[in-house]
N, C-alpha and C positions, 0 to 999 in steps of 0.2 A: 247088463243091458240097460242103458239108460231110455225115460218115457219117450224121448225121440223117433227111437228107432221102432219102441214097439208100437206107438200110434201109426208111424210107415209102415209097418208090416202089417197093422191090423188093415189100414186102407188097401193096400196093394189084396189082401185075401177078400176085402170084404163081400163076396158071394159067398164064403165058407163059413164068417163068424153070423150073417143072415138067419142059415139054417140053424146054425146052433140057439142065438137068440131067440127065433121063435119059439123051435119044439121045446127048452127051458122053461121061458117066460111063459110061453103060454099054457103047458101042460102044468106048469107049477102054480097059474094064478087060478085056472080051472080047478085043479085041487083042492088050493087054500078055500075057496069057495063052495065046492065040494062039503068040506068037511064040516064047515058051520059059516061061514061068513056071510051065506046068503039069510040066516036068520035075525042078523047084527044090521043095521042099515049103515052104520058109520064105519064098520070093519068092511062093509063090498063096497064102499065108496074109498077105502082106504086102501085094497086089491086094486078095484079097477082102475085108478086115475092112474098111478105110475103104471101099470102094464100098459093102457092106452097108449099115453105119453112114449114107450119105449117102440111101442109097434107104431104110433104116428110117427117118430122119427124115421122108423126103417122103411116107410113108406115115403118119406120127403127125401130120403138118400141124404140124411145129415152126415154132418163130419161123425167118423164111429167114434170121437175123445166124446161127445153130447150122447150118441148111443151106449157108450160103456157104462158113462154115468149112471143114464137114468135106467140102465139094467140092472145095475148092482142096487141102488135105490127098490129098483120093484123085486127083487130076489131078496132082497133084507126084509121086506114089508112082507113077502108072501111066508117067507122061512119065521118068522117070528110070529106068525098069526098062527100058521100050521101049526107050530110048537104049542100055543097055546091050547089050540081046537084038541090036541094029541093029550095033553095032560090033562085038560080038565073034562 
């Protein structure tokens, strides 16, 4: 399956990848912060700007190629900080 067809498909679902998007991203940025980011000033400016950014696009109804991006961006950023808060 080449990106063609799945950036069409993800448009043609986009009310289905929404739900998913949020409860992810934002259950997971809640988390990351949760666990210690809200004590770091530069780690909850480093959660919230890409979570922002992914929920400001899904509220502008961007093209989802600019929402996948900047999801995987903030799911990188929340999963590596987690990781962090987890072992130390």
């Amino acid at each position: 399956m080449n990106t063609q067809n799945l950036t069409n498909d993800m448009e043609f679902n986009r009310f289905g990848w929404i739900a998913i998007i949020l409860l992810v991203v934002g259950c997971l940025g809640g988390l990351t912060v949760g666990m210690g980011a809200i004590e770091n000033t530069i780690a909850l400016v480093a959660v919230v700007i890409p979570t922002m950014i992914t929920l400001s696009l899904l509220l502008a109804v961007s093209p989802m190629k600019w929402v996948m991006t900047s999801t995987a961006i903030a799911i990188s950023v929340d999963v590596i900080l987690l990781t962090y808060y987890i072992i130390s």
